[in-house]
LOGUMI-457320 format. One record per residue (C-alpha): x, y, z. Coordinates in steps of 0.02 Angstrom, whole numbers, padded with zeros to 5 digits, always signed. Layout:
<nodes>
XYZ/...
</nodes>
This chain:
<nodes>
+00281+00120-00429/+00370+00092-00593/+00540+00093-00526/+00635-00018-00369/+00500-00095-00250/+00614-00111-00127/+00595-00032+00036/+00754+00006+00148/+00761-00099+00284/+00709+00041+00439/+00549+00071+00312/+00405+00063+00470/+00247+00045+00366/+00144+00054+00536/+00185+00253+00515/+00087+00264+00347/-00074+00180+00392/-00192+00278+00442/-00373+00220+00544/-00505+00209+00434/-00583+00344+00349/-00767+00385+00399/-00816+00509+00258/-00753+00526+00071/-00745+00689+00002/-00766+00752-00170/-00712+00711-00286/-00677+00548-00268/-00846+00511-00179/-00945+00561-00347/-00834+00438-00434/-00881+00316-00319/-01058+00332-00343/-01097+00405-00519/-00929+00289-00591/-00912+00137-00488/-01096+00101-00452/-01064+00069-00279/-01215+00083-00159/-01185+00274-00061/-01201+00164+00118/-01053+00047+00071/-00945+00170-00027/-00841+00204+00150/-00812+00017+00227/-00796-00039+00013/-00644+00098+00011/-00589+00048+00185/-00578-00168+00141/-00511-00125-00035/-00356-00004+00061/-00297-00167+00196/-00290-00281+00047/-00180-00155-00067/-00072-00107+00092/-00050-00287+00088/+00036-00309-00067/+00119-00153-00075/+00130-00049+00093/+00148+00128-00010/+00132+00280+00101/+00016+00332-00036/-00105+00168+00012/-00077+00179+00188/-00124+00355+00222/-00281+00346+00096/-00195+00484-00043/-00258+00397-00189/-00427+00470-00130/-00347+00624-00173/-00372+00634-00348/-00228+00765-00389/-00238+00780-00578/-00382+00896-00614/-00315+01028-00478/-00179+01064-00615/-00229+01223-00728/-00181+01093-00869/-00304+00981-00843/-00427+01043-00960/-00302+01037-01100/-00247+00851-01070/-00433+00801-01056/-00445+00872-01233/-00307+00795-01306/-00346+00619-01247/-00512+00659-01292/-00444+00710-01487/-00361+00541-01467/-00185+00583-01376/-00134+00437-01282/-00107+00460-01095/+00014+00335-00983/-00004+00365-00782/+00205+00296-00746/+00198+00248-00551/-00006+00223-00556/-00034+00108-00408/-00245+00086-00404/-00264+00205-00583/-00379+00313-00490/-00319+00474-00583/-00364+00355-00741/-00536+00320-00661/-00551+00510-00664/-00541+00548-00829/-00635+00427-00891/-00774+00499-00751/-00741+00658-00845/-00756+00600-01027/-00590+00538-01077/-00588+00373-01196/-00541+00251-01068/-00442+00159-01250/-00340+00289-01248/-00240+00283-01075/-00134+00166-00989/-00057+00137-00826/+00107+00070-00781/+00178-00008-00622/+00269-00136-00539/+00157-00281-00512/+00000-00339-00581/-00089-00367-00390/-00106-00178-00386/-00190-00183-00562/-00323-00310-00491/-00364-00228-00339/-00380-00066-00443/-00511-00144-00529/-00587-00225-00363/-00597-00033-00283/-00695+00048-00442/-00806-00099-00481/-00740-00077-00673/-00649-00241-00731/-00807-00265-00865/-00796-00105-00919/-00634-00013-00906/-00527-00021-01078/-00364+00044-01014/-00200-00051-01034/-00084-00083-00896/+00088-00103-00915/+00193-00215-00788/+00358-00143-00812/+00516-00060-00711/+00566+00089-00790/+00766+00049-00781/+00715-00117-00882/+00790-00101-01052/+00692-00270-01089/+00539-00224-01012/+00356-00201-01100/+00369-00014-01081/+00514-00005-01167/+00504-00129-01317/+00309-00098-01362/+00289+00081-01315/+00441+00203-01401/+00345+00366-01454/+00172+00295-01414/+00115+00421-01284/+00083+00625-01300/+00051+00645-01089/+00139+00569-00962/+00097+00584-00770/+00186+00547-00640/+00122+00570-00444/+00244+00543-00302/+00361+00460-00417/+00501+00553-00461/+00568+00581-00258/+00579+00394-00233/+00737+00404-00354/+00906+00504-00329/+00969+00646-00452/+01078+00513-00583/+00915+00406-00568/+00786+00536-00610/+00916+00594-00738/+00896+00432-00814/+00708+00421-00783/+00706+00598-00887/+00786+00505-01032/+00670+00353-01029/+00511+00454-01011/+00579+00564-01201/+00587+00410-01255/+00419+00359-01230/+00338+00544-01279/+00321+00577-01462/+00459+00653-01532/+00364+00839-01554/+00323+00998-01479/+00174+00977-01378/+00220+00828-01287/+00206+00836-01097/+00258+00761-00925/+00172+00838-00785/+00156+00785-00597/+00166+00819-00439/+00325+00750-00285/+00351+00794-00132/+00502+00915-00114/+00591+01040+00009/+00610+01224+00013/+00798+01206+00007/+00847+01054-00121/+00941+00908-00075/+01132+00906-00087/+01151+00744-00151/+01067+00568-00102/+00982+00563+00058/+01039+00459+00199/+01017+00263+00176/+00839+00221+00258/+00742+00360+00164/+00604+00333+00080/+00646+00492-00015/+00789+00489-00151/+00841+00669-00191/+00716+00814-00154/+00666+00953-00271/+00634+01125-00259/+00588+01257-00409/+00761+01281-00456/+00853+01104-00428/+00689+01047-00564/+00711+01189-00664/+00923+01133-00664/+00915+00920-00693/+00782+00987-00859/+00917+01089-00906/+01031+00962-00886/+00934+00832-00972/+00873+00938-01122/+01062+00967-01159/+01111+00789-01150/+00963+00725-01274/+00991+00882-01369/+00793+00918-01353/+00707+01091-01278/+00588+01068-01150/+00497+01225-01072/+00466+01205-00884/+00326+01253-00781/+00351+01213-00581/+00275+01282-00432/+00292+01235-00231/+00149+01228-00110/+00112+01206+00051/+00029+01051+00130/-00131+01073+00168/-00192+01064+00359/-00308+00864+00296/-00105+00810+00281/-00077+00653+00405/+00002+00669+00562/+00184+00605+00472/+00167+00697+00316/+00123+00867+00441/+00259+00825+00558/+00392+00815+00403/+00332+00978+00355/+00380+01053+00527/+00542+00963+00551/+00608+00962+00368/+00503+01101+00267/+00431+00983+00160/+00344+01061+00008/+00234+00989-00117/+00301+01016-00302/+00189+01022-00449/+00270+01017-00627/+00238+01042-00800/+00357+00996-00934/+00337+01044-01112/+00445+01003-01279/+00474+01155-01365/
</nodes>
């Protein structure tokens, strides 16, 4: 992600890595084929070599338990509308990308792969991106190594006002409430300063908000529900003296959750959180 790669020190990646997959579902399977070029009797051990080497240099849950096959974006009523823009020439930056497979998507669906970008921590996540969709030739997307506390950092120096979408997926939670306060700042920065300009995303969240910073050893840094989103907007708007009209809904999990992600649902009523955030 584009923030501390740091895990605490209790972090147990052997809990977020699942067995290999055996099927791929749709999407992500079309993409495979139709996008990537990959032969339809390799796609699954292809997807299953390409996962070990990126849990290698970056042991994300997200890696480990095979979510960037669940390509998140286009579920989002909005999606039509930000395929349009970028499409009309709106430039789009995926903050936290990991393997850019929500980039791979658009550009499956018709968005000018020159006008998005991806930022993250390291560039080894970058190359195996390209490595899983068979598209270094091809692909014209920047990405941005950068840290998005870095006042010195690419992001930050080359990019002020550059971008009209942001996304961010499972980003936000790694952070606590002052850091995603400060994350909301940074991420103004880098819309353009006018109405229309969006940050949308998903994190994973609780039906009753955090208190304040969870206990040392989480992997989770403050958890959101509807309200406690609805609040640190409020909060930020008012300190950047800039409107911002949000849209935020919990859901479930879905039953195809792993066996962790289930069994923090039953013990801590984990709740996915999807968000859109609009300047007025």
């Amino acid at each position: 992600m584009a923030g501390s790669s740091g895990f605490p020190s209790s972090y147990d990646p052997s809990k977020y890595y699942d067995p290999e997959i055996q099927t791929v579902h749709e999407p992500a399977r079309v993409i495979f084929e139709e996008y990537s070029k990959i032969p339809n009797e390799r796609i699954v051990s292809h997807i299953n070599e390409t996962r070990k080497r990126a849990f290698a240099v970056t042991p994300y849950p997200c890696i480990g338990l095979f979510r960037f096959l669940e390509l998140d974006l286009h579920r989002m009523s909005i999606y039509p509308e930000i395929l349009e823009r970028i499409k009309s020439g709106d430039k789009f930056l995926d903050l936290g990308c990991a393997l850019g497979q929500e980039l791979r998507h658009l550009v499956y669906d018709g968005a000018p792969s020159t006008n998005l970008y991806g930022c993250d921590l390291t560039p080894d996540l970058f190359n195996v991106g390209y490595d899983l969709f068979n598209d270094r030739a091809t692909l014209q997307s920047q990405f941005i190594i950068s840290d998005i506390f870095n006042n010195n950092s690419e992001l930050v120096t080359n990019f002020i006002g550059h971008f009209s979408i942001i996304n961010t997926m499972s980003f936000f939670h790694l952070f606590t409430w002052n850091q995603q306060i400060v994350i909301a700042k940074r991420i103004i920065t880098l819309l353009r300063p006018q109405p229309g300009s969006l940050l949308v995303g998903r994190q994973v969240g609780k039906v009753r908000h955090s208190e304040g910073p969870e206990p040392e050893g989480s992997l989770i840094g403050y958890y959101h529900n509807e309200e406690s989103w609805k609040s640190m907007w409020r909060v930020v708007g008012r300190e950047t003296r800039t409107r911002w009209a949000v849209d935020v809904v919990g859901e479930k999990w879905g039953e195809t959750a792993s066996e962790e992600i289930l069994r923090l649902v039953r013990e801590q009523g984990q709740i996915k959180i999807r968000f859109v955030v609009r300047r007025e």
